[in-house]
Jmol script that loads the backbone (N, CA, C; Angstrom):
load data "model"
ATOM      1  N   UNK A   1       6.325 -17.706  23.209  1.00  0.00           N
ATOM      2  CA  UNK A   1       6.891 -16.382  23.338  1.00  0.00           C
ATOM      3  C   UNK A   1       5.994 -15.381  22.599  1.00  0.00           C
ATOM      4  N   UNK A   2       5.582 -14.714  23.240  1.00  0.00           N
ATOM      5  CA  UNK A   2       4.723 -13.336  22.567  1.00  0.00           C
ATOM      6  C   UNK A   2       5.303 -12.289  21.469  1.00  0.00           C
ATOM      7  N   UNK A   3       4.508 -12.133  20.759  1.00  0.00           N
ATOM      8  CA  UNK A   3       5.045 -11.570  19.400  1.00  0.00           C
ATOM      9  C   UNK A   3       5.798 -10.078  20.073  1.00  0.00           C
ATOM     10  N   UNK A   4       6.705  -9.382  19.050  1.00  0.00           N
ATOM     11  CA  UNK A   4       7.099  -8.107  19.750  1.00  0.00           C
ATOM     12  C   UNK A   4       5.864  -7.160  18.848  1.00  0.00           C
ATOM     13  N   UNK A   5       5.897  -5.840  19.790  1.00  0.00           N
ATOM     14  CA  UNK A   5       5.174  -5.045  18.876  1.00  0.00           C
ATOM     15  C   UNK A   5       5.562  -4.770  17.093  1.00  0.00           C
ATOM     16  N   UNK A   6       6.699  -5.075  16.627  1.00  0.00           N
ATOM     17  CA  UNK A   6       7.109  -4.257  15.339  1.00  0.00           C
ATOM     18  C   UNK A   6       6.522  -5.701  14.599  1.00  0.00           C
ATOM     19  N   UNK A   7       6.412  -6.724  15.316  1.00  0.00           N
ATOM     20  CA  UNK A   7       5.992  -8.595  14.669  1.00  0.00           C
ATOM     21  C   UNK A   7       4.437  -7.675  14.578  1.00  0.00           C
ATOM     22  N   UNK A   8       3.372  -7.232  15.616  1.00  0.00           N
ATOM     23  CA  UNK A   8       2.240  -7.537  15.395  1.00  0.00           C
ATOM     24  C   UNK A   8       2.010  -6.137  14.423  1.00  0.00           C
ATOM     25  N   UNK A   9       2.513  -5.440  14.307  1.00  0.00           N
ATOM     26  CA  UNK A   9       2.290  -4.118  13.792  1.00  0.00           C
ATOM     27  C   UNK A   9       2.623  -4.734  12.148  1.00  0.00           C
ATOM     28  N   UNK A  10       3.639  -5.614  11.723  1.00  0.00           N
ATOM     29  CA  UNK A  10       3.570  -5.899  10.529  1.00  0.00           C
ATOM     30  C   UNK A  10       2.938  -6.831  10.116  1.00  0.00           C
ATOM     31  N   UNK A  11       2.325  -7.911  10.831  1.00  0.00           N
ATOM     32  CA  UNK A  11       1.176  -8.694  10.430  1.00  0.00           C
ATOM     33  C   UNK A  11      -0.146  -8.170  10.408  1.00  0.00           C
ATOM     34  N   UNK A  12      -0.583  -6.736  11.195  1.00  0.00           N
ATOM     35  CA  UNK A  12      -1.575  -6.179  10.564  1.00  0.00           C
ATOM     36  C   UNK A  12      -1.513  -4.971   9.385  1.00  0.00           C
ATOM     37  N   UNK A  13      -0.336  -4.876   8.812  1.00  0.00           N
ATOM     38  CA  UNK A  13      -0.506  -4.264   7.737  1.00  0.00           C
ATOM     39  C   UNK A  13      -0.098  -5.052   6.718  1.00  0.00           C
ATOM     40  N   UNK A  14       0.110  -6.349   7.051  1.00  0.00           N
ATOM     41  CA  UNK A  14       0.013  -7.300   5.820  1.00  0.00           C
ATOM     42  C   UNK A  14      -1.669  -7.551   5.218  1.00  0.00           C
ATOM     43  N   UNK A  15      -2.266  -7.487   6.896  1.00  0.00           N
ATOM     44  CA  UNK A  15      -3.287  -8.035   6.416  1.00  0.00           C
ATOM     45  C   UNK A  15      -4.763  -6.861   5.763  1.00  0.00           C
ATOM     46  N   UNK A  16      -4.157  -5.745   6.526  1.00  0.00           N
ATOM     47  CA  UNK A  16      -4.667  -4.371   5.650  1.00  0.00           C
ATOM     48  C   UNK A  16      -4.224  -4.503   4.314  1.00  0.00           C
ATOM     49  N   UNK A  17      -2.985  -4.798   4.143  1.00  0.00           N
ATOM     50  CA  UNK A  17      -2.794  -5.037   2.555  1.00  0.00           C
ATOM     51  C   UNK A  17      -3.781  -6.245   1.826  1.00  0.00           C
ATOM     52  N   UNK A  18      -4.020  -7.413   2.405  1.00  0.00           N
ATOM     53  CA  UNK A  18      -4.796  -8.005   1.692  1.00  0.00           C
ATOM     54  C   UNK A  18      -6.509  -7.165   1.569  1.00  0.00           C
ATOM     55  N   UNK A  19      -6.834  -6.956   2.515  1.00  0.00           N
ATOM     56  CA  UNK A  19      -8.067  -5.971   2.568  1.00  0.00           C
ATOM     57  C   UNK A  19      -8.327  -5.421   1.486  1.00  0.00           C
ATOM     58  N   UNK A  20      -6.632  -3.931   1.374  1.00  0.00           N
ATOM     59  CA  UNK A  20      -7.241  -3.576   0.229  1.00  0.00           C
ATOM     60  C   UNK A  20      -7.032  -4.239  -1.078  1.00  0.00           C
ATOM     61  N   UNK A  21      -6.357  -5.221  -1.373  1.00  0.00           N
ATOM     62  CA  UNK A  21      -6.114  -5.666  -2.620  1.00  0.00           C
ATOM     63  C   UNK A  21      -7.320  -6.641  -2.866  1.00  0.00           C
ATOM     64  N   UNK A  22      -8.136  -7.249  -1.885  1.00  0.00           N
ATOM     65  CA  UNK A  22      -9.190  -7.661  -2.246  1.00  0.00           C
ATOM     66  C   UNK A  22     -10.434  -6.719  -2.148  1.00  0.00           C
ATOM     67  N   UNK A  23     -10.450  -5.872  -1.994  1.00  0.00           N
ATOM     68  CA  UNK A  23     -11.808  -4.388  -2.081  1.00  0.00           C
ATOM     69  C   UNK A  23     -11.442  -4.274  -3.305  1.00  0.00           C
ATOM     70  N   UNK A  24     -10.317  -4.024  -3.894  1.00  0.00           N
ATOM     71  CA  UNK A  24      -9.954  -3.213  -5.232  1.00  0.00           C
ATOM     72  C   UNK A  24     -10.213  -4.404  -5.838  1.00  0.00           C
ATOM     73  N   UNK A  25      -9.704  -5.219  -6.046  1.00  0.00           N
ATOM     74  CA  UNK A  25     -10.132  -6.524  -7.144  1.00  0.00           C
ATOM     75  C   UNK A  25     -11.522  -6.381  -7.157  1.00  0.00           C
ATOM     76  N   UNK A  26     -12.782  -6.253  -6.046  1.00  0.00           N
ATOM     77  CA  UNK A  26     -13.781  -6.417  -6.281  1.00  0.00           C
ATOM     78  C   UNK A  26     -14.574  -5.125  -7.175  1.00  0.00           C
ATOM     79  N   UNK A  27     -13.678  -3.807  -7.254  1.00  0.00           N
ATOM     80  CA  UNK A  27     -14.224  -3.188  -7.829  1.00  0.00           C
ATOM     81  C   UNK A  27     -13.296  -3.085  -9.400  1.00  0.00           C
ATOM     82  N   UNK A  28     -12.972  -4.029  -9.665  1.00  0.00           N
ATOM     83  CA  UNK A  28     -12.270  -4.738 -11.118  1.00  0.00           C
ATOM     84  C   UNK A  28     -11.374  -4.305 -11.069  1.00  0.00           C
ATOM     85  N   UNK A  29     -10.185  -3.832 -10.372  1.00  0.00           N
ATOM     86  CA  UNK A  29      -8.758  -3.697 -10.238  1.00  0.00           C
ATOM     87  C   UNK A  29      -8.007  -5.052 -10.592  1.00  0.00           C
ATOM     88  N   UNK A  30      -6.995  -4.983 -11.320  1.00  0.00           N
ATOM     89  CA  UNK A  30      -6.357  -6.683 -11.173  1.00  0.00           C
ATOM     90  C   UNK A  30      -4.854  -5.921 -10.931  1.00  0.00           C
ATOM     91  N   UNK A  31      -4.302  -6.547 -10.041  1.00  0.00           N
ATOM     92  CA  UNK A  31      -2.976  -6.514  -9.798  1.00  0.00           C
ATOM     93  C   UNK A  31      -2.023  -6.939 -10.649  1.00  0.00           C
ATOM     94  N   UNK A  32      -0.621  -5.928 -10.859  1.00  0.00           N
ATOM     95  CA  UNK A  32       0.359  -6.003 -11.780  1.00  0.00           C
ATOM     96  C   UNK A  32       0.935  -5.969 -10.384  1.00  0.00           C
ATOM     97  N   UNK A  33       1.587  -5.672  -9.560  1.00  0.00           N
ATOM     98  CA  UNK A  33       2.671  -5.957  -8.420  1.00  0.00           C
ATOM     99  C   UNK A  33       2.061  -5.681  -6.855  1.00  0.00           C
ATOM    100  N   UNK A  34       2.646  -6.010  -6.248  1.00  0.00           N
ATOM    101  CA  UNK A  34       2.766  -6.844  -4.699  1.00  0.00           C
ATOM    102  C   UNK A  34       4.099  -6.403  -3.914  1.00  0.00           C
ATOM    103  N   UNK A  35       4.286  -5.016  -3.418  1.00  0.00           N
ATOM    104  CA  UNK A  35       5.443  -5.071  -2.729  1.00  0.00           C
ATOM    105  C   UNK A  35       6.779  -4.589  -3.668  1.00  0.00           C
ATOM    106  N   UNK A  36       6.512  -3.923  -4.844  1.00  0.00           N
ATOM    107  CA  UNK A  36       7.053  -3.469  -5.943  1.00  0.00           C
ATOM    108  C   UNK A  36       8.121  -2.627  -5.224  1.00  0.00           C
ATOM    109  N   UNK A  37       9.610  -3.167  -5.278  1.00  0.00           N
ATOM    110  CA  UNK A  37      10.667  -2.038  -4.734  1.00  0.00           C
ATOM    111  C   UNK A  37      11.567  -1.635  -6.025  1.00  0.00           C
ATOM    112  N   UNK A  38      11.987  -0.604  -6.191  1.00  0.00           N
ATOM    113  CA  UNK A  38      12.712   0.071  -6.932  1.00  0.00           C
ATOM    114  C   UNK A  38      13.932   0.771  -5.655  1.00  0.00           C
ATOM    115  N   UNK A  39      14.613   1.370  -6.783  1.00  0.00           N
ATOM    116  CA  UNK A  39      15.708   2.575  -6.122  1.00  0.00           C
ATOM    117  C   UNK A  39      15.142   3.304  -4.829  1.00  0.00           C
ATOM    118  N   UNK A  40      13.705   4.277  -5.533  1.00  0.00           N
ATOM    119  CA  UNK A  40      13.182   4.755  -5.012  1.00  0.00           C
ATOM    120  C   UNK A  40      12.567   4.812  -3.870  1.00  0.00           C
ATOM    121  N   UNK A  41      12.361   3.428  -3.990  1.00  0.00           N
ATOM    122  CA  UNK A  41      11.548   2.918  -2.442  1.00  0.00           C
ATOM    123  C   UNK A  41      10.587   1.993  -3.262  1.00  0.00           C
ATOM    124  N   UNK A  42       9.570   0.987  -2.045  1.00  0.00           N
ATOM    125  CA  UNK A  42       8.654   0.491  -1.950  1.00  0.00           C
ATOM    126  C   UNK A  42       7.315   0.709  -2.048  1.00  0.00           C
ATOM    127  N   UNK A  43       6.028   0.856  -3.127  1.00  0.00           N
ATOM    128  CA  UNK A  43       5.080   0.160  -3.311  1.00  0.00           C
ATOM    129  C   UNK A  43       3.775  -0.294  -2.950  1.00  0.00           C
ATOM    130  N   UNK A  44       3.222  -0.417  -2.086  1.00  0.00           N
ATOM    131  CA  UNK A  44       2.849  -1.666  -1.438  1.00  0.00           C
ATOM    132  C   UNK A  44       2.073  -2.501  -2.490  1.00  0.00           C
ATOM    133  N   UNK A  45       1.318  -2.065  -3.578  1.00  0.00           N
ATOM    134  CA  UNK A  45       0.313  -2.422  -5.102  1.00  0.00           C
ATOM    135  C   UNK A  45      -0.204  -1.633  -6.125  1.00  0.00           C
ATOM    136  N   UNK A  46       0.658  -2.287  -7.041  1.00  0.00           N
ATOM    137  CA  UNK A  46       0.379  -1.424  -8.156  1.00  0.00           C
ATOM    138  C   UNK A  46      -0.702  -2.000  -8.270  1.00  0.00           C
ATOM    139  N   UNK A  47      -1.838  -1.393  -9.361  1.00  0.00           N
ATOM    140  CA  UNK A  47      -3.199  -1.966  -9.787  1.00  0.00           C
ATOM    141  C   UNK A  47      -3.424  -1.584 -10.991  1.00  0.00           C
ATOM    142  N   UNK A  48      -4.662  -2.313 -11.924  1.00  0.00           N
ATOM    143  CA  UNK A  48      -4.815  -1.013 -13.049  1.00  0.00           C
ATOM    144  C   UNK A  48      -6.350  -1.539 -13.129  1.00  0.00           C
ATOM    145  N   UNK A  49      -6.933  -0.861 -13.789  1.00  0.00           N
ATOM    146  CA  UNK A  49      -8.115  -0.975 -14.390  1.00  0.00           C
ATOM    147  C   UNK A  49      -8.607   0.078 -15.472  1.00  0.00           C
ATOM    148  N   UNK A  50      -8.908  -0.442 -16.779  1.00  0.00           N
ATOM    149  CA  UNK A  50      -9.080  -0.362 -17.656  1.00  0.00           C
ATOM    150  C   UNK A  50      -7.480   0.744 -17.932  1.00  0.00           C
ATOM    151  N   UNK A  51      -7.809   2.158 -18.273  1.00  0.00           N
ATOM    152  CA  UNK A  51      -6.505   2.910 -18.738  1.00  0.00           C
ATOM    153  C   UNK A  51      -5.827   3.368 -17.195  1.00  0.00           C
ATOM    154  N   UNK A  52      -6.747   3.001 -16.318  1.00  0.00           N
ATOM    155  CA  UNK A  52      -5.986   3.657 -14.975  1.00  0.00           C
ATOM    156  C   UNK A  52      -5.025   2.649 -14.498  1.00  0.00           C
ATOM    157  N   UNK A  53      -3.649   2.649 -14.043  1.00  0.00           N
ATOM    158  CA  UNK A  53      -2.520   2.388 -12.834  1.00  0.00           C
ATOM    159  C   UNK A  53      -2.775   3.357 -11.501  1.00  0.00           C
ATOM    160  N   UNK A  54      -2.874   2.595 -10.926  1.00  0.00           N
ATOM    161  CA  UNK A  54      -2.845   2.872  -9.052  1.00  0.00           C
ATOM    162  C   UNK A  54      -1.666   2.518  -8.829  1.00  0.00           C
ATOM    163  N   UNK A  55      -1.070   3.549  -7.828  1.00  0.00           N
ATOM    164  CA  UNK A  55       0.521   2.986  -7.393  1.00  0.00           C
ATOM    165  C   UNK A  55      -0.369   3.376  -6.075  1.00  0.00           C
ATOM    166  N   UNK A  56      -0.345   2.404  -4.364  1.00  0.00           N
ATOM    167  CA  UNK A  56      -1.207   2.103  -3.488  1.00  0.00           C
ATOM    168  C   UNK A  56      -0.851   2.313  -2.412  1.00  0.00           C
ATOM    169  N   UNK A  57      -0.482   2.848  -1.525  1.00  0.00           N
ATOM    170  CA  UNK A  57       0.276   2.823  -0.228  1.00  0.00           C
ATOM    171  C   UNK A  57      -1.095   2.900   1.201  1.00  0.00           C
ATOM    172  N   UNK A  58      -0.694   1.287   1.553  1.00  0.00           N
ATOM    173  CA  UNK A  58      -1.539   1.022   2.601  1.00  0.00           C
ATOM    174  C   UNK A  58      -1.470   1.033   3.689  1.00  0.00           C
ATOM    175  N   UNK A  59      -2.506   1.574   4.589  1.00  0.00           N
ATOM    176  CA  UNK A  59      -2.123   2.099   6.115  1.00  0.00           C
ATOM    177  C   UNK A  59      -2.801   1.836   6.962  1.00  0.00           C
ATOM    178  N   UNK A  60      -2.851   1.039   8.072  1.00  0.00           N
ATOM    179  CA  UNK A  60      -3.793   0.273   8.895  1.00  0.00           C
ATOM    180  C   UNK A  60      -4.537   1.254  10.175  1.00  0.00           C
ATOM    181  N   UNK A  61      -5.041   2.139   9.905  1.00  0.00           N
ATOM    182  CA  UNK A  61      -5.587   3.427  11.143  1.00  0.00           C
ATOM    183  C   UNK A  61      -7.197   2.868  11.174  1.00  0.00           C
ATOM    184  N   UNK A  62      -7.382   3.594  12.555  1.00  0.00           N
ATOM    185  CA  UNK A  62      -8.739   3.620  12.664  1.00  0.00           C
ATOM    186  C   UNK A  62      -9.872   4.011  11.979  1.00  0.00           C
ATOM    187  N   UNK A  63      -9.316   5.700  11.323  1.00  0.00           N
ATOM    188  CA  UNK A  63     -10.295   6.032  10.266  1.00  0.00           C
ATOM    189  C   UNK A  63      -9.248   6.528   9.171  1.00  0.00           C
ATOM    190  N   UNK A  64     -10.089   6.692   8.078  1.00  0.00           N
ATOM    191  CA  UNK A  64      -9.662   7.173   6.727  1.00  0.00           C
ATOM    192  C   UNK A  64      -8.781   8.578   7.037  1.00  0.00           C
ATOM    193  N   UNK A  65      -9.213   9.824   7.568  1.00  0.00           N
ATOM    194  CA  UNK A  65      -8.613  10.356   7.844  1.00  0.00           C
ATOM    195  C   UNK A  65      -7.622  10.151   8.528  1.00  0.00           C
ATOM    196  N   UNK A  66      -7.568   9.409   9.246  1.00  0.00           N
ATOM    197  CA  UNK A  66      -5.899   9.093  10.255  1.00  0.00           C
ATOM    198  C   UNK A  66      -4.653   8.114   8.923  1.00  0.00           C
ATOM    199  N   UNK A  67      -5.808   7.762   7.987  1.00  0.00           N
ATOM    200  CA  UNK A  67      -4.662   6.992   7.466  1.00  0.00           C
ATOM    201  C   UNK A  67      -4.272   8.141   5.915  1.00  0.00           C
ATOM    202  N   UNK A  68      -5.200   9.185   5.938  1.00  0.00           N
ATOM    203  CA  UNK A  68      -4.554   9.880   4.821  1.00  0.00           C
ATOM    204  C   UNK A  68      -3.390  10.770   5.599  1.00  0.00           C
ATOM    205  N   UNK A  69      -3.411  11.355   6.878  1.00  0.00           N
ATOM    206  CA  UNK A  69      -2.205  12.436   7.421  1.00  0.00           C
ATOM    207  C   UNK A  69      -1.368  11.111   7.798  1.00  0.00           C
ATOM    208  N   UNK A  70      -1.202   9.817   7.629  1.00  0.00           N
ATOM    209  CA  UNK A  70      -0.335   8.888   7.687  1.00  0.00           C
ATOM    210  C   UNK A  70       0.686   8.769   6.653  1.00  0.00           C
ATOM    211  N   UNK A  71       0.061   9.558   5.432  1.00  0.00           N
ATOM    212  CA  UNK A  71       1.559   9.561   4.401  1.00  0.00           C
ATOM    213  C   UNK A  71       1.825  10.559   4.248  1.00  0.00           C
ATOM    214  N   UNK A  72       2.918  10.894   4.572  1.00  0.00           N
ATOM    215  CA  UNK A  72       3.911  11.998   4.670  1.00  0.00           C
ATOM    216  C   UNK A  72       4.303  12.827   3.274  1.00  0.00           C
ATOM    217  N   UNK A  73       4.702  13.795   3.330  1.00  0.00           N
ATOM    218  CA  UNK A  73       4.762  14.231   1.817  1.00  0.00           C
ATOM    219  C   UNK A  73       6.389  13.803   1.278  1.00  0.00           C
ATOM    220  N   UNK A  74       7.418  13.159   2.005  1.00  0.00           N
ATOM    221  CA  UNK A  74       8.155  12.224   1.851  1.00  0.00           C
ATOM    222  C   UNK A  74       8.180  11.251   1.822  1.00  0.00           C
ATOM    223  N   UNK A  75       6.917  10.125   1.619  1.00  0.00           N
ATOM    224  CA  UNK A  75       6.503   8.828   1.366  1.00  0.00           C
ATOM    225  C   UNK A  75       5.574   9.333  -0.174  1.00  0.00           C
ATOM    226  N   UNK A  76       5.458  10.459  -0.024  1.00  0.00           N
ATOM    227  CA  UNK A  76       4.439  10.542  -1.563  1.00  0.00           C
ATOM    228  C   UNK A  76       5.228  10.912  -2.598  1.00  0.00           C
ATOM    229  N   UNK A  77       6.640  11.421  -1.870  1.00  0.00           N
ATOM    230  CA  UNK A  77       7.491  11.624  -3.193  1.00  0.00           C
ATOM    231  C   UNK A  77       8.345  10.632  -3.832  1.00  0.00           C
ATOM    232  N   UNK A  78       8.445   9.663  -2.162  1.00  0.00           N
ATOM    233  CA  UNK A  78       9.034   8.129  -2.752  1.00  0.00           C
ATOM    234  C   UNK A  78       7.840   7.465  -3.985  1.00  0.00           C
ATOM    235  N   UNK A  79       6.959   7.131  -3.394  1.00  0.00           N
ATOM    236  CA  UNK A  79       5.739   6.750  -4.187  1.00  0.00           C
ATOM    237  C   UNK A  79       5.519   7.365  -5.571  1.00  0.00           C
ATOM    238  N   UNK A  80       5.727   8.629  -5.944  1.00  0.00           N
ATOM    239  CA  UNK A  80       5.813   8.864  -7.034  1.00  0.00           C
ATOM    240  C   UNK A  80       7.019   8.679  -7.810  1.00  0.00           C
ATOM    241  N   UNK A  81       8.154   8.677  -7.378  1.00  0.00           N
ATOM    242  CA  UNK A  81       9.004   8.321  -7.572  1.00  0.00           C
ATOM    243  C   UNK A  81       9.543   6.997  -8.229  1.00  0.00           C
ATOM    244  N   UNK A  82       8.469   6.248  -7.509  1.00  0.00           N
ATOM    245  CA  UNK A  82       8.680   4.907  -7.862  1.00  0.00           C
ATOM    246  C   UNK A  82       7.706   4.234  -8.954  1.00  0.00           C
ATOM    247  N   UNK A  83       6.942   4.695  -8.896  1.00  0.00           N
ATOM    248  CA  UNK A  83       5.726   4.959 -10.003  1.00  0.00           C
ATOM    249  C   UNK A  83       6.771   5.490 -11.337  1.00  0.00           C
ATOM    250  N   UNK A  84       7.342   6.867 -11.465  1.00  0.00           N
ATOM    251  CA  UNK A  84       7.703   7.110 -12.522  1.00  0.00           C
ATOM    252  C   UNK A  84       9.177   6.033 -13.062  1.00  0.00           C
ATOM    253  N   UNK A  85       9.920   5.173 -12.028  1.00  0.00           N
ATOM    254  CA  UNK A  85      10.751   4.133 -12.518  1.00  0.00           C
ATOM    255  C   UNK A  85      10.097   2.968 -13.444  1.00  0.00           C
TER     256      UNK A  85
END
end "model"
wireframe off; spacefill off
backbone 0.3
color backbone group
């Protein structure tokens, strides 16, 4: 039986999520959470390196620009939101 679209659409942003969590590890990021949900909402990786925390929201588009007008300024307030919990 063939996957439905919402099956293949979330196995490639699982795997965009590994992407970026292995780009960022390579540039010495180490992961503190994976899918981090609060009140606020969901996460997708926190990170830190040295005094910096990254709170990460990953988006599987063709280019960089398609995936920055991909978060909404109501996913950035969840995201901060959830960051400050």
């Amino acid at each position: 039986m063939p996957a439905s679209s919402r099956e293949r659409a979330e196995a490639r942003g699982r795997l965009a999520e590994l992407a970026a969590l292995m780009a960022l590890r390579l540039k010495g990021y180490r992961l503190l959470a994976r899918r981090f949900k609060s009140g606020q909402g969901e996460v997708d990786l926190i990170m830190r390196r040295g005094e910096v925390t990254a709170f990460i929201e990953v988006k599987a588009r063709a280019s960089l620009d398609e995936g920055v007008m991909a978060v909404t300024n109501h996913q950035s307030r969840r995201i901060s939101a959830a960051a400050r919990h």
